[in-house]
Structures are given as structure tokens and as C-alpha cells.
C-alpha positions in Angstrom: -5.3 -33.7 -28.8 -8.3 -31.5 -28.6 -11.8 -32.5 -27.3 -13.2 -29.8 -29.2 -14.9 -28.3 -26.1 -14.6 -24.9 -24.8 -13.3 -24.2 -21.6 -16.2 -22.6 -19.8 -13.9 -20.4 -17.7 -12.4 -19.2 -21.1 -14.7 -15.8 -21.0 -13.5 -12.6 -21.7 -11.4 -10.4 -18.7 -14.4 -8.2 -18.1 -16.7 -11.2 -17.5 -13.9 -12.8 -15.2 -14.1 -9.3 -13.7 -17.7 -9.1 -13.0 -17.4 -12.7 -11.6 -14.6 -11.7 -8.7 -16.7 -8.8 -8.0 -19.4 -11.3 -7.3 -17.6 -13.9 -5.4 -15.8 -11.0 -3.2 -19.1 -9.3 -2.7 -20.4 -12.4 -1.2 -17.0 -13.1 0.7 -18.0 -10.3 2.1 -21.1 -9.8 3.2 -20.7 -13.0 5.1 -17.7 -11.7 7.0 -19.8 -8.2 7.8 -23.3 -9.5 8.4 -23.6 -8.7 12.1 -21.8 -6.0 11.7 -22.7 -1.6 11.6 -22.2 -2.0 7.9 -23.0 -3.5 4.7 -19.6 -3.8 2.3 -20.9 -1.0 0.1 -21.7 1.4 3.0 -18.0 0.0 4.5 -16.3 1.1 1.3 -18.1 4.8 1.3 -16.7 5.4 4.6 -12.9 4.2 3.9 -13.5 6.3 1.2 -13.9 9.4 3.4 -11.5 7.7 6.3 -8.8 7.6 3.8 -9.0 10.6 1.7 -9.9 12.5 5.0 -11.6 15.9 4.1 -12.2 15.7 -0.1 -14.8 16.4 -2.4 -17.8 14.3 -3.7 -15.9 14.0 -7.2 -12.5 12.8 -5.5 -14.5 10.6 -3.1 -16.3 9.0 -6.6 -13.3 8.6 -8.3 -11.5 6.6 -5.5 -14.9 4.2 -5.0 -15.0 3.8 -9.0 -18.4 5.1 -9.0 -20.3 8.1 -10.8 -20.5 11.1 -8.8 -24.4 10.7 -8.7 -24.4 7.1 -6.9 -21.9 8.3 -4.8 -23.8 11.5 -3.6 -27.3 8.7 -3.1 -24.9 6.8 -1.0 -23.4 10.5 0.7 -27.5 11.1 1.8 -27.2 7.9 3.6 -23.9 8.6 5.6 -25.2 11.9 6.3 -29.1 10.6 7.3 -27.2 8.8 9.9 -25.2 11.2 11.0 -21.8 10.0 9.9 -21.0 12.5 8.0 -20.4 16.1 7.7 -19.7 18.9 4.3 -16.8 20.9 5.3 -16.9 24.4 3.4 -13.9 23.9 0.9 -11.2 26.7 1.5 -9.8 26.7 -1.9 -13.2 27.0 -3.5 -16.2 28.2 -1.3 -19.0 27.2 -4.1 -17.8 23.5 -3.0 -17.5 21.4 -0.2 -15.8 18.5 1.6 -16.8 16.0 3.0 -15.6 14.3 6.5 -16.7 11.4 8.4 -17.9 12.2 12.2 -17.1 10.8 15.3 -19.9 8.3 15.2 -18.9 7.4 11.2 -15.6 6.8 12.8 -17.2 4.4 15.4 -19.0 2.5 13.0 -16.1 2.6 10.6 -13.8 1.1 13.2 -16.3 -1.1 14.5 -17.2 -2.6 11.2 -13.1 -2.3 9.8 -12.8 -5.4 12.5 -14.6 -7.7 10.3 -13.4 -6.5 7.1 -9.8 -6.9 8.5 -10.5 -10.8 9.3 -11.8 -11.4 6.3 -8.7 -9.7 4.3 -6.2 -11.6 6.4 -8.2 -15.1 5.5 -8.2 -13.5 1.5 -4.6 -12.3 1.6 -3.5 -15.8 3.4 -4.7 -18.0 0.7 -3.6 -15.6 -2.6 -1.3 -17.2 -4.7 1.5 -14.2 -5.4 0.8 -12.2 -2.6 -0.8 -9.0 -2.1 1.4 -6.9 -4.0 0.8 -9.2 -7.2 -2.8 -8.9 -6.6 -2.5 -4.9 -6.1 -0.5 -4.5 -9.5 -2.9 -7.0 -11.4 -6.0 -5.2 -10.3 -4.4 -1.4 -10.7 -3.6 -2.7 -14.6 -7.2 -3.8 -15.2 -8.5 -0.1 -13.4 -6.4 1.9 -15.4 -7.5 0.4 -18.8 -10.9 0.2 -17.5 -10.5 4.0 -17.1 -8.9 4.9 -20.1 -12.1 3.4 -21.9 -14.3 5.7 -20.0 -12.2 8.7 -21.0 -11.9 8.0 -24.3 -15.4 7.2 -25.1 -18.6 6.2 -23.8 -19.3 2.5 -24.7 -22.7 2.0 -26.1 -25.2 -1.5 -25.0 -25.9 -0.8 -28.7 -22.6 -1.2 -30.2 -20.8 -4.6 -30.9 -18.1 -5.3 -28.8 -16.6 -8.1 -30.6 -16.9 -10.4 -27.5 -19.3 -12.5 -26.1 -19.1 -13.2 -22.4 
């Protein structure tokens, strides 16, 4: 028998979506607070620490972001010396970028805390990381197919509310 109520946790996947980015944004942030880096800075430079040398567009792509967020948040690195543009040898109108010896301190120093806090995350995920890897590259990939196909409009009804 139905109560007739709606499950308030019965919202649509990109709500849910939104809401885990919340809940790990505060996760961490507490983990990182004392640390050389907020979460968003930390990402920019794994970002570059992974990727090693690459281009602003590559170094979007991986963080999710547009290219002109990412190059606001590029200033920033490179304000504080972290970062340096590499001429690019297979095109010389472009450029990559690389993280310097101090962004690799404060990369390493701040990858301590992150690293706790993903041990305590992994520990208590029901599946395991790999399930949580495959569930999360599924919702990217659609979420990315959307944006090549077609820019969603504010304007135009999406057919689901929250």
C-alpha cells in the first residue's frame, strides 16, 4: 500500500548529481582546510600533475570545465608561481602548460590531505572504487554527449523538475 507521498530523494539524476557534488565539496574542504590548497585549486594542479605538459583545452577537458574558467583559474597558478607555458613543439602558435617545482610542493603537500580523505571515502563505498569509477564515467559521457550535441537552453522545458 501506497501513502501517496513522494519520496523526497526521488529527484531526477542531475539533481542527485549536483547534490554529491555538494556533499563532496564540503567533504572536502574540511579534509584540506589547513592545507596549500582549496579543492578547486587542488584539482587544477592534478590536472597539470597528471596530464604533465598539455594544453589549456586538454587541461579544461580533463577538469570538466570551459576553457575560459580554466584559463581564470591558469592566472592564479601562474600569479603564484606554480606554473609555467611551455612553447608547444607541434604547434608554435600554442602552448603547454607545466606545473613548477614550487606547484609540485604545494601539490604534494596538499595531495596528503586529499589522500586521507579518499582512503576514509573509498573505505566506506558500498561496491568499491571501481563501481564508483564506472558509475561516474557513465553519467560524464552522457553529460558530454549533451553538450556536443546541443546547447541546453534555461529557456527551454526540460521535462523534469528537480
Amino acid at each position: 500500500m501506497t501513502t501517496g507521498r513522494r519520496d523526497p530523494l526521488d529527484t531526477s539524476l542531475l539533481f542527485d548529481v549536483f547534490a554529491l557534488n555538494q556533499a563532496v565539496g564540503r567533504l572536502l574542504a574540511s579534509a584540506m582546510r589547513d592545507g596549500p590548497l582549496t579543492p578547486s585549486e587542488y584539482a587544477v594542479y592534478s590536472a597539470i600533475f597528471e596530464l604533465e605538459s598539455a594544453s589549456p583545452t586538454a587541461l579544461a577537458g580533463r577538469l570538466g570545465m570551459r576553457l575560459t574558467t580554466f584559463m581564470d583559474h591558469l592566472r592564479l597558478v601562474e600569479g603564484r608561481g606554480h606554473a609555467r607555458r611551455l612553447r608547444n613543439p607541434r604547434d608554435g602558435r600554442s602552448y603547454l602548460v607545466t606545473l613548477t617545482a614550487g606547484g609540485l610542493d604545494a601539490h604534494r603537500a596538499a595531495n596528503r590531505q586529499f589522500e586521507a580523505a579518499y582512503a576514509a571515502f573509498i573505505a566506506g563505498l558500498d561496491g568499491g572504487e571501481a563501481a564508483g569509477k564506472h558509475a561516474l564515467g557513465l553519467i560524464r559521457r552522457a553529460a558530454d554527449a549533451v553538450l556536443e550535441r546541443e546547447t541546453v537552453s534555461p529557456h527551454r522545458p526540460a521535462g523534469r523538475a528537480g
